[in-house]
N, C-alpha and C positions, 0 to 999 in steps of 0.2 A: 725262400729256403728251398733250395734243390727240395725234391722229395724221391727217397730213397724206396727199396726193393722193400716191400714191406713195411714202409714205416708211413703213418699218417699224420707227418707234420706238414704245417701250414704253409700256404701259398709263399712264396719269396719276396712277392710285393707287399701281398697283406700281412707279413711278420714286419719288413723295414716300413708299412705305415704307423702298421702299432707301436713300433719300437720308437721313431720318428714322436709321434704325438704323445708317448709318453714322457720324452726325453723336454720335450716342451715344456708341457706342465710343467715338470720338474725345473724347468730353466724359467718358467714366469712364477711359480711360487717364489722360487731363491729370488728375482731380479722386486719380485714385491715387499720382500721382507726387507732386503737391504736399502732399496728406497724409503721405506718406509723408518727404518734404523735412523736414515742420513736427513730426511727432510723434514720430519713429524717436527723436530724440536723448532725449525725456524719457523714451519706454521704456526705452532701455539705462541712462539714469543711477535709474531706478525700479526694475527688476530688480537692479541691484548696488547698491543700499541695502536690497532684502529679502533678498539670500545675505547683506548683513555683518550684517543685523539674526535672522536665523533662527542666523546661527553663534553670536552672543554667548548669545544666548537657551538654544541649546543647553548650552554650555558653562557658562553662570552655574547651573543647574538641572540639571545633570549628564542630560541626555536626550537621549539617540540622535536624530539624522535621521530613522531610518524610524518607528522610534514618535511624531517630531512630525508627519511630513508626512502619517502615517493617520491622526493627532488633528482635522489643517488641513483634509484631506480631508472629515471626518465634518461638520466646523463648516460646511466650504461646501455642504454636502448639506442642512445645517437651514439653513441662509440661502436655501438654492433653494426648500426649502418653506415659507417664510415663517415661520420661525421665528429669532426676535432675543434675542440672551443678554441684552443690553444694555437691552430691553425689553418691559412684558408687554402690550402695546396688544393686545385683538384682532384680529385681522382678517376672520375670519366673522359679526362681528357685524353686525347689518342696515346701520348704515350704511358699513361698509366692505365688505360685500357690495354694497350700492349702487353705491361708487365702482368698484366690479371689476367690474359689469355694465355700468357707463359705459364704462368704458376698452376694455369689449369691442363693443359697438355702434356706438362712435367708431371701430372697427380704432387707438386709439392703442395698445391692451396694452404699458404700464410691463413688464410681466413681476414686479413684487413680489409679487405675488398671483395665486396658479394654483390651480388644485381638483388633489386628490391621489387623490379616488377615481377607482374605475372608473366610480360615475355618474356623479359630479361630471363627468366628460372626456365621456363621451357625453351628459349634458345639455348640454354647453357646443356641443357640435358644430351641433345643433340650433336652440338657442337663439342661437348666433351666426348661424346660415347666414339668420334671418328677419329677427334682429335687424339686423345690418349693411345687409341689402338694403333694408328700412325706412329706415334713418338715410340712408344716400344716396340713395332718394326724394326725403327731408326735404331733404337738401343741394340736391338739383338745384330742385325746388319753391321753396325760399328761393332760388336766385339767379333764379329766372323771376319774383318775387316782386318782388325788386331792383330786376331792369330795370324792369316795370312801372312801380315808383314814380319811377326817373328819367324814364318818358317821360311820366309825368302831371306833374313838375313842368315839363318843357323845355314841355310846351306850355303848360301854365298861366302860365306866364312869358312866353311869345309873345301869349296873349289878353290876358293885364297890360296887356305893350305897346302890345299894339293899343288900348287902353280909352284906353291916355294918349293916343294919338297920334289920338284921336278916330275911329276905325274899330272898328266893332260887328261882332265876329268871328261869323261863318256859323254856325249850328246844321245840323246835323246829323238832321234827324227827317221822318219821314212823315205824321204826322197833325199839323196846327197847329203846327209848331214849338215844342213845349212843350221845360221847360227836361232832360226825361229824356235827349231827343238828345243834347243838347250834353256830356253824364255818360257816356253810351255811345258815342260818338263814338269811333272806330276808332285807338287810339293808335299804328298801322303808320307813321305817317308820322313816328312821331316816336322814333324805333328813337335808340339813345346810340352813339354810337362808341364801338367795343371798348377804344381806347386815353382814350376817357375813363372805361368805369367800370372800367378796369383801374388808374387813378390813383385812386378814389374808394373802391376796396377793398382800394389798398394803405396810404392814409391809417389808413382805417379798422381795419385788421388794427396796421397798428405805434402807434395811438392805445390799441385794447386790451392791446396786448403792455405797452407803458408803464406803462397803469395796472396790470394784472395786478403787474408787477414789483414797481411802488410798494408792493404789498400783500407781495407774497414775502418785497423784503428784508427788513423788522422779525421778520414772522412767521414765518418759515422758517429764520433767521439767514443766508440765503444772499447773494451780491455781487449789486448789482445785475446787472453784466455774468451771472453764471451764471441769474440771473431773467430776463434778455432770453434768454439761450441755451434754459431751458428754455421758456417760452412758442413758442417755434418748434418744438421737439421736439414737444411735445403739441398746439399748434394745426395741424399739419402731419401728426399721426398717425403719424409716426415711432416716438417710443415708445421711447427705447434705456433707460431705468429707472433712468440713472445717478441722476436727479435726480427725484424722486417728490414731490410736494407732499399734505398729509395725512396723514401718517404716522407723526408725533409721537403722543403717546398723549392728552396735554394743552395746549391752545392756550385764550388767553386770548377769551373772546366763541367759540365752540368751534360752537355754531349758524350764528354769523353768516359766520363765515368759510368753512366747510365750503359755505353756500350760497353766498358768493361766488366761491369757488371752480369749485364747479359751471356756475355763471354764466359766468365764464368762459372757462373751457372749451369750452362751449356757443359763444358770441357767438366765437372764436375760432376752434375747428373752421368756423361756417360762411362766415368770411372767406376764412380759407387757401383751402379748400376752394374756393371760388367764384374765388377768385384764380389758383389753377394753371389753373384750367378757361378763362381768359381768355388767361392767358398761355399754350394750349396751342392757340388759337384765332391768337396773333399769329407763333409759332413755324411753324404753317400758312401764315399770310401769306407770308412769309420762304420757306417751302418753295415754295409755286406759284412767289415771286418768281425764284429760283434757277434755276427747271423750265422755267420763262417765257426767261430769258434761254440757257439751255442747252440748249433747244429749237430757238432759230433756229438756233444754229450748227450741230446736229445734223440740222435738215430739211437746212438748204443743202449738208451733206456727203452727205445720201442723195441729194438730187436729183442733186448732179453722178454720182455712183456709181449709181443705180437708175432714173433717168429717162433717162440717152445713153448707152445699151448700144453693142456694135460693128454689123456690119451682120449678120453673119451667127450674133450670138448668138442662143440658144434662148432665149425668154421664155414665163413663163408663162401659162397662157391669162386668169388672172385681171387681173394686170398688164399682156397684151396690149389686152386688155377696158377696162382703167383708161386708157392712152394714147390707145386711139383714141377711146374718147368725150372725152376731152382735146382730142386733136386736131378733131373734129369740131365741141366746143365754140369753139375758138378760131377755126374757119377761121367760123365762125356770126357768129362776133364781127367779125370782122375783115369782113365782107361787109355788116353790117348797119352800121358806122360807114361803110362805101364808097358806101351806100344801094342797094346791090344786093339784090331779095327774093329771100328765101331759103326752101328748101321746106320741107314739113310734117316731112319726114324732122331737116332741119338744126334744125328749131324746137324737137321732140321731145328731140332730142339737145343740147340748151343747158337745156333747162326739165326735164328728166326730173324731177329731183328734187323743184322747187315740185309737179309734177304730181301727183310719187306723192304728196304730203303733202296734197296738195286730196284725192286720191281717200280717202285714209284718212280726212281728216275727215268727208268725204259721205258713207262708208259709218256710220261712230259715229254722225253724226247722225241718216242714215235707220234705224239700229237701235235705238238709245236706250241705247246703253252707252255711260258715262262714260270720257273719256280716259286715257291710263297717267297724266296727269300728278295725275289726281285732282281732286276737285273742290275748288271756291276755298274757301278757307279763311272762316269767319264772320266779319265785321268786328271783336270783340274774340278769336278766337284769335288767339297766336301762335307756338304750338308744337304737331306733331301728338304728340310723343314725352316723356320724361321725360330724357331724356340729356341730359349735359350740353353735347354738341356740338352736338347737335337743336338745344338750345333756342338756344344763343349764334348758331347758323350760323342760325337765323329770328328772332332779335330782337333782334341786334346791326347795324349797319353794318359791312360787313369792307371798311373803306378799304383799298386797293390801298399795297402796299410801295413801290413803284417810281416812285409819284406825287410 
């Protein structure tokens, strides 16, 4: 939040973090309660079909409680380490180590598949910590990737126009106007509204989820509905492992799908992925929007409270210091609309600011050191950074909320 002439409200960032982490909580209380509304009932009627089904069991096979429950025990201990009674697929094999180095680069981790040793855990550590930062490179890169190719169509669409409408659109070039200009030609101006390629990758993400599915339910046996559900699990790198694709021992076309699979996966992760990064840029909007309006009513209560103290209150010298060039400004003002000249002193005291700002640049310039704000960027960057807020906060449009 700007901070105004007199008024001591809080930093801009540190107001949209509080406000952000508030909003949070508020948004994981509600998502707990309502889960809890929706699931609780099918837990308690799921736990009392396994006490009436562990009793019969016991009783048909004459076997104690505590010798079944360290049986059940041992079974979920070989389940944790990827071991299946039910089948002998394996899972170290290259290309199911393949899929368990995906899952690990992707940060989806299913959890089906974990290393047991003591190297295996310390290679993974390693091998995750370069791998991950890699792949979300790859992430950030493909959506700077993205936008580009919307802003070479949106213009290439405007020179269409222009061709039909009979108007031969500008090049672009220094030497003869050859046709390279017009290829290099600076695509800043033609930046996509955040809320358009926020619709263009959310098309795109629930077009893949679809097909993805199409493919899940024959091959997996699974409902379509549980194929949409996991496509968002794993394109979202959530990962909770309920629902694992691959993992059958034998599939029909067994190459074909394994790479479709992958595919996938791939094309998937970097939807989602570029999609929260959007929606985390419009959630932003919404926060300055908020800051913006609880701002004014927050300056207009300091002013009245920190700007008409009593007469004989103590102020401090900084804020005495703020008022009187306040005042010295206005009375500047107020003299120069009367057409009365005003002295060097009153003139100083109205411009001080543009002043100090001329003086700063006349010194940069007679030194030859580059401004804080850095030098202009080359006609095709559009990003100094690899982030993904960098990139969207320089190559997006961030239309205003409150427009």
């Amino acid at each position: 939040m700007a901070t105004r002439k007199g008024c001591f409200c809080p930093n801009e960032d540190n107001a949209r973090f509080v406000l952000l982490a508030s909003l949070i909580g508020v948004y994981l209380v509600c998502g707990a309660a309502i889960f809890s509304a929706i699931e609780r009932d099918k837990e308690v009627e799921s736990q009392r079909r396994w006490a009436q089904r562990r009793e019969n069991f016991s009783r048909r096979y004459n076997i104690s409680r505590p010798e079944l429950s360290v049986f059940l025990r041992h079974y979920e201990e070989a389940g944790m380490a990827g071991v299946r009674v039910d089948e002998t697929r394996p899972r170290w094999d290259f290309a199911g180590s393949f899929y368990f180095v995906g899952t690990v680069v992707s940060t989806i981790g299913f959890g089906m598949t974990t290393p047991a040793t003591a190297a295996g855990k310390i290679f993974l550590i390693f091998y995750g910590l370069v791998g991950c930062a890699a792949t979300i490179l790859f992430f950030n890169l493909f959506l700077e990737r993205l936008i580009t190719v919307l802003a070479y169509i949106l213009k290439t669409c405007h020179e269409r126009q222009l061709r039909r409408s009979g108007v031969r659109p500008q090049l672009d070039c220094q030497n003869g106007g050859a046709r390279l200009g017009a290829r290099t030609d600076s695509l800043a101006g033609w930046k996509p509204s955040v809320y358009y390629v926020m619709l263009i990758l959310g098309l795109a993400a629930l077009t893949i989820s679809c097909c993805a599915s199409a493919m899940y339910t024959p091959v997996e046996g699974w409902s379509y509905m549980d194929s949409i559900y996991f496509c968002f699990v794993a394109f979202s790198t959530i990962g909770f492992g309920d629902l694992v694709s691959s993992q059958n021992r034998r599939y029909d076309h067994q190459g074909f799908y394994r790479f479709a699979n992958f595919l996938f996966i791939l094309m998937g992760v970097c939807c989602i992925y570029s999609l929260f990064n959007v929606i985390s840029i419009v959630i932003k909007q919404f926060l300055n929007c908020t800051l913006r309006r609880l701002e004014c009513r927050c300056c207009q209560r300091c002013q009245r409270k920190l700007l008409q103290p009593g007469r004989n209150t103590v102020m401090p010298s900084v804020l005495r210091a703020r008022r009187k060039a306040s005042a010295e400004s206005n009375m500047a003002d107020c003299r120069r609309q009367s057409g009365e000249m005003i002295s060097i002193r009153d003139f100083l005291a109205a411009n001080k600011v543009s002043l100090a700002i001329m003086q700063k640049q006349l010194m940069e310039t007679a030194s030859g050191h580059p401004r804080a704000s850095g030098p202009s960027p080359r006609p095709n960057d559009f990003s100094e950074g690899v982030g993904a807020l960098a990139i969207m906060n320089n190559r997006l449009v961030e239309t205003s909320m409150d427009r």
